[in-house]
C-alpha positions in Angstrom: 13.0 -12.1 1.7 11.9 -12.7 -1.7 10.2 -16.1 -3.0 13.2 -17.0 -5.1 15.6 -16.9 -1.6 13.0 -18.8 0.1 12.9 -21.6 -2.4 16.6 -21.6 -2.2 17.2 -21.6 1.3 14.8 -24.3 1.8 16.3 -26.3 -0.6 19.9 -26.1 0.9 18.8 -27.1 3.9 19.2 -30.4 5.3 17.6 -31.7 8.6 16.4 -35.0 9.9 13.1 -34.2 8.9 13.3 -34.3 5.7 10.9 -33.1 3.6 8.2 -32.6 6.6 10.6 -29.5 7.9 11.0 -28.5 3.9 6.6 -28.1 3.5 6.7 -26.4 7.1 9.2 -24.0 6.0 7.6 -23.7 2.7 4.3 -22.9 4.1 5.7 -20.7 6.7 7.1 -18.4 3.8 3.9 -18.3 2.1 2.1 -17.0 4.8 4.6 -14.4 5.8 4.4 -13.0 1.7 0.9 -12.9 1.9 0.9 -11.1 5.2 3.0 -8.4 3.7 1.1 -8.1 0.6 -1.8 -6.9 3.0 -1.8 -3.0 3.3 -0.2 -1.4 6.9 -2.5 0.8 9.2 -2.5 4.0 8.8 -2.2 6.2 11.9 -5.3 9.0 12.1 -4.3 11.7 13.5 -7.0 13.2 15.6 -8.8 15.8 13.7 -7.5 19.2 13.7 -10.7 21.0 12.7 -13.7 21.1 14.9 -16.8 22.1 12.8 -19.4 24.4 14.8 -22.9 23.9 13.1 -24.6 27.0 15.3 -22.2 29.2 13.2 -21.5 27.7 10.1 -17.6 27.7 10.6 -15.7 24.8 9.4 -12.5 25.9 11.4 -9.9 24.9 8.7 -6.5 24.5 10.2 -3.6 24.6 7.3 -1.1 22.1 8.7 2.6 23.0 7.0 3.9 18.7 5.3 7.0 20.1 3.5 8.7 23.7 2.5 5.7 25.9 1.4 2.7 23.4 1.5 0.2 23.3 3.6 -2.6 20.5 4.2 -6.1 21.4 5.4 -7.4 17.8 6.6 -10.7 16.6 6.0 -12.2 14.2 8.6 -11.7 10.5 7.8 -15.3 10.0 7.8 -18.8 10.0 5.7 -20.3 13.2 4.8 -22.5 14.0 7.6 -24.0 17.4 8.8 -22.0 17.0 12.1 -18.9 17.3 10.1 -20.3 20.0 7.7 -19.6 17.4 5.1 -15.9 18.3 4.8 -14.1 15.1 4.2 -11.5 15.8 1.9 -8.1 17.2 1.9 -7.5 20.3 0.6 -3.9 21.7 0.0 -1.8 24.8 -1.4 1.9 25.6 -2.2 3.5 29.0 -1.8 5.5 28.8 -4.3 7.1 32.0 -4.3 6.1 33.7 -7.1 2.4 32.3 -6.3 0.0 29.9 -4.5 -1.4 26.8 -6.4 -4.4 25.6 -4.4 -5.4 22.0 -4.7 -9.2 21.2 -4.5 -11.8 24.1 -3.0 -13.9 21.7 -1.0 -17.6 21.0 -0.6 -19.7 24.2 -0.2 -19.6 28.0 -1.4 -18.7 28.5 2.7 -15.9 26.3 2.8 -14.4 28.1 -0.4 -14.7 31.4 1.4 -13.2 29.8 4.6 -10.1 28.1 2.8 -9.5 31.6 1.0 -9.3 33.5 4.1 -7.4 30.4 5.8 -4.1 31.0 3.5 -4.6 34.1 3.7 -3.5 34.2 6.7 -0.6 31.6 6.3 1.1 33.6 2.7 1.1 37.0 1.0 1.4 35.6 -2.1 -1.5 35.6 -4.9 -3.2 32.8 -6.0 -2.3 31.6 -9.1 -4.2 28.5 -10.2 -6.8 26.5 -8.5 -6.7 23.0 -9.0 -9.3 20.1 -9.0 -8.4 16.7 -9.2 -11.4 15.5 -10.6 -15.1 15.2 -10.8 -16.0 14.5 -7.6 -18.1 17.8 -5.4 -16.2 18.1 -2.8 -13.6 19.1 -5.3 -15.0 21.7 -6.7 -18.3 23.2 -4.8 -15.6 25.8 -3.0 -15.5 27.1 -7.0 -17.7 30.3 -6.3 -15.3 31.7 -3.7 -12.8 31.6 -6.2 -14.4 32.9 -9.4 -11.7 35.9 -9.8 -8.5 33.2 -10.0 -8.2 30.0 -12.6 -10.3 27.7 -11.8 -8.9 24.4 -13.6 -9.3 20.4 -14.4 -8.3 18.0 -16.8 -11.1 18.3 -19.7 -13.0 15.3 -18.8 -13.0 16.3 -15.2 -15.3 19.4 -16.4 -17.3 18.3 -18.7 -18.1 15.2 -16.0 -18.9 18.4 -13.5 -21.0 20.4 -15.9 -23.3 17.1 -16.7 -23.6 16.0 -13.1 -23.2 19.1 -10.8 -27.0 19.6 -10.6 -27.6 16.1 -8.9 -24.3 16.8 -6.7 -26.1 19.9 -5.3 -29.5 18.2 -4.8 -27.3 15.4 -2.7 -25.2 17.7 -0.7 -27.8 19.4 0.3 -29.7 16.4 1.8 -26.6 15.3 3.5 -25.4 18.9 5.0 -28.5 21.1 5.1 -27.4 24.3 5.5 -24.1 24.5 5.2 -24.4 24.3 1.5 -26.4 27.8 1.9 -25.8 29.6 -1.7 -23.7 26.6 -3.0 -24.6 26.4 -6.8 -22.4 23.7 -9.1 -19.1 25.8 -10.5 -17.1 23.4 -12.9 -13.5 24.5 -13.1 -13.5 26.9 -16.3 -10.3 26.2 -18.0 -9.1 22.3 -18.9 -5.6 21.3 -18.3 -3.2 19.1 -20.3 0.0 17.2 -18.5 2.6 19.2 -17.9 5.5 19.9 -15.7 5.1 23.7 -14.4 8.1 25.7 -12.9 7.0 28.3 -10.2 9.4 29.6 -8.0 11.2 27.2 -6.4 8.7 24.4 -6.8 8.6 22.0 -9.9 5.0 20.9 -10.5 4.2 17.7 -12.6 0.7 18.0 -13.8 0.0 13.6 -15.0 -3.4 12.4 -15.9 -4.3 9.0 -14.6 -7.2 7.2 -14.7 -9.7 4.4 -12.7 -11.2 6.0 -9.8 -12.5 8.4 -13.0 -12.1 8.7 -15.9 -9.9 11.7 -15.6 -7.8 11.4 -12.6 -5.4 14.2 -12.4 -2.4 14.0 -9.9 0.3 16.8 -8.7 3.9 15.7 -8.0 5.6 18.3 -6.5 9.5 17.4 -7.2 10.9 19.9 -5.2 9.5 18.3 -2.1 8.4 15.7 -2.9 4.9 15.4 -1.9 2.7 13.5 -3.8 -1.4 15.2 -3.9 -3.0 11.4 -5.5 -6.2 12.6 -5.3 -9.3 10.0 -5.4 -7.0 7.3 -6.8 -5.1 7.0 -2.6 -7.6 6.3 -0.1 -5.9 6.1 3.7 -8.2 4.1 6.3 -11.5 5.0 4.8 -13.2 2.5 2.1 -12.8 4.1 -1.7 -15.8 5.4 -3.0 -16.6 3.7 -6.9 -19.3 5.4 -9.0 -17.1 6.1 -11.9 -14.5 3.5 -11.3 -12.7 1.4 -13.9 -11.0 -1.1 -11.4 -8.4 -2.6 -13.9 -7.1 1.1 -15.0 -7.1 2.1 -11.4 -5.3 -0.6 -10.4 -3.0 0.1 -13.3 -2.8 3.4 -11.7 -1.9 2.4 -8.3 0.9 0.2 -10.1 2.6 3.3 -11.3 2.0 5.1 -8.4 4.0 2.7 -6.3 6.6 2.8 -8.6 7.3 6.7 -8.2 7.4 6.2 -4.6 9.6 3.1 -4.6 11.6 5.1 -6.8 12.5 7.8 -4.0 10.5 10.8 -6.2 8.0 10.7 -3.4 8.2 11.5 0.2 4.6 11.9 1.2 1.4 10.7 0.2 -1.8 13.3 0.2 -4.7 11.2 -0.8 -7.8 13.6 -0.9 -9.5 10.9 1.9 -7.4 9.8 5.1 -4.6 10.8 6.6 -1.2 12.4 4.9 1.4 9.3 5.5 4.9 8.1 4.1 5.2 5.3 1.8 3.4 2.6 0.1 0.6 1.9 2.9 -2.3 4.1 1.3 -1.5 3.1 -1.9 -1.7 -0.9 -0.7 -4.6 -0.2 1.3 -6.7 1.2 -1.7 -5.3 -2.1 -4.0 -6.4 -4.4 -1.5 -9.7 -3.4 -1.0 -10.1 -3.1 -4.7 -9.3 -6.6 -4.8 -11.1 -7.9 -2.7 -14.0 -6.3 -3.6 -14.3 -7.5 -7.3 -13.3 -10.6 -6.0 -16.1 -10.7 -3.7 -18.4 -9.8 -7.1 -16.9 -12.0 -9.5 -17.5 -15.2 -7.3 -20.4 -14.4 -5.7 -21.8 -13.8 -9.3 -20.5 -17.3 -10.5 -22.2 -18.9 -7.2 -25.5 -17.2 -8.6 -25.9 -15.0 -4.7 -28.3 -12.7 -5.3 -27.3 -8.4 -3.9 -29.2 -8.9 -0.5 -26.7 -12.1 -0.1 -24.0 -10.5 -1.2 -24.1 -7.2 1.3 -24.5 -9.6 3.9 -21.3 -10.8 3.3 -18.4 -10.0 6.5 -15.9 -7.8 5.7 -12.2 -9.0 6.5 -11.3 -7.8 10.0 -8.9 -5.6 7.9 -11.1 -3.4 6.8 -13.7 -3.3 9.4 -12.0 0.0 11.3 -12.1 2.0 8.0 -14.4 5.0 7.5 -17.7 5.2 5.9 -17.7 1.2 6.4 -20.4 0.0 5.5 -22.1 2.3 3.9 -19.7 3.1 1.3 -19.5 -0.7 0.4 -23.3 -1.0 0.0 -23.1 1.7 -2.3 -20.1 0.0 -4.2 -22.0 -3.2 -4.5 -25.7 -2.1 -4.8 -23.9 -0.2 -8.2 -22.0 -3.0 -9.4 -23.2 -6.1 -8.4 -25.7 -6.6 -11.1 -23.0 -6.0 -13.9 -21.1 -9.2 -12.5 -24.1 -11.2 -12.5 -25.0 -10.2 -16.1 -21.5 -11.8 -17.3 -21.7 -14.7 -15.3 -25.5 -15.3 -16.9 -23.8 -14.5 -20.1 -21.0 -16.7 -19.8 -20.7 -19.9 -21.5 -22.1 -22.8 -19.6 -19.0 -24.8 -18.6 -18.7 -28.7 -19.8 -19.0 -31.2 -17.1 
């Protein structure tokens, strides 16, 4: 029911109340539209790979979402050495006159694994290698697949070649050695938007932009599967360190619209579970609300960070991955740009 029939109803209906049974009904629509505004949960399926550390081998399992694309899931999880820090999706299409692969993962091993994974699954040669953006785990795979195209949206490279040293030092740290021989390869060719026909698969190449500044997603019309990259996360708290919140929430608005549209089937965020629908989008909207929600008015109450990251998180969100750890990181980073506008600010008039 939307507001306006609410307000309607309410107002042709006539009991002996009176207006104490209008303000109860009232109310009681109010609470039921904020409920639904709250993002779903997400079922996780349990995970399909099982990492063995004593031999290195991630065990990628290609799970088949639509005709001639395959998922390899990521756990929903931090990076950690027990998962050989493989927490993102990665994906291909066999298109029929080639394979498109979608992000190479987090180490020179994994890129090696997830070459010999499809492999097995198609025939067909690779044809472009795409990553979504910036972010390691996209792109550390690179060196396994330095004979194909290896390709980003322009500021997704450049943001790779300036940062890809201090990626490596950090992965490292986090995985040990199952970054063995892992050096930084940026995808070598830039990409503009574009709709690409292979086979029987139309590809729509769009750049967004918020959880980077280059955001590139892949809408596969012929099946309808939607790869959203970083800008989707499914019951695991978003990671921020090149966020723009208003343009990624701008993002997430026209997301939503191509799904309520009927032009997508499934959701592939790079983090969480494939799903159906609007729930991953709403998740990652509500959390980005609250959370510069939480900033802006703890800034204008003057907390200070140690106050502020001792702040509860809405049961909502407590079950999500990387919690809290990935918040810290959000609000150790941000925090103190909130508090410099709110010392900046005009000084309000009693």
């Amino acid at each position: 029911m939307s507001a306006a029939q609410g307000r309607s109803q309410a107002s042709s209906h006539r009991s002996p109340q009176g207006g104490g049974f209008l303000l109860k009904l009232l109310c009681c629509t109010a609470l039921a539209l904020a409920s639904a505004s709250q993002a779903q949960p997400i079922a996780v399926p349990p995970p399909a790979s099982k990492p063995d550390a004593a031999t290195f081998n991630y065990d990628l399992q290609p799970r088949q979402i639509a005709e001639g694309t395959w998922v390899i899931e990521g756990a929903v999880q931090d990076f950690s050495r027990a998962n050989g820090c493989n927490i993102i999706n990665t994906a291909f299409i066999a298109t029929g006159t080639g394979v498109v692969v979608v992000n190479t993962g987090p180490s020179r091993l994994y890129g090696e694994q997830q070459r010999r994974a499809i492999e097995r699954i198609t025939r067909e040669p690779v044809q472009r290698v795409l990553e979504l953006n910036l972010h390691p785990d996209y792109f550390f795979g690179n060196q396994a697949w330095a004979d194909r195209p290896t390709q980003a949206l322009a500021g997704s490279i450049a943001g790779m070649q300036a940062e890809g040293t201090a990626y490596a030092d950090n992965l490292y740290r986090l995985c040990g050695d199952w970054m063995r021989g892992t050096e930084s390869t940026p995808a070598r060719e830039p990409l503009l938007p574009q709709v690409l026909q292979m086979g029987q698969h139309k590809l729509e190449l769009r750049r967004l932009r918020g959880h980077t500044g280059d955001d590139l997603v892949l809408l596969d019309h012929s099946t309808g599967v939607l790869f959203a990259g970083g800008l989707v996360f499914a019951e695991r708290v978003p990671t921020t360190p090149h966020a723009d919140f208003a343009q990624w929430q701008a993002s997430l608005d026209t997301m939503e619209q191509w799904i309520v549209s009927g032009a997508v089937k499934l959701v592939v965020p790079s983090h969480g579970p494939v799903h159906a629908g609007l729930a991953g989008v709403q998740q990652t909207r509500d959390w980005l609300r609250w959370l510069t929600s939480l900033m802006q008015t703890s800034a204008e109450r003057g907390l200070d960070l140690g106050e502020v990251l001792r702040t509860p998180v809405p049961e909502r969100f407590a079950r999500w991955a990387a919690q809290p750890a990935e918040l810290h990181r959000s609000l150790t980073q941000w925090y103190p740009r909130y508090e410099q506008r709110a010392l900046a600010a005009p000084a309000r008039q009693p």
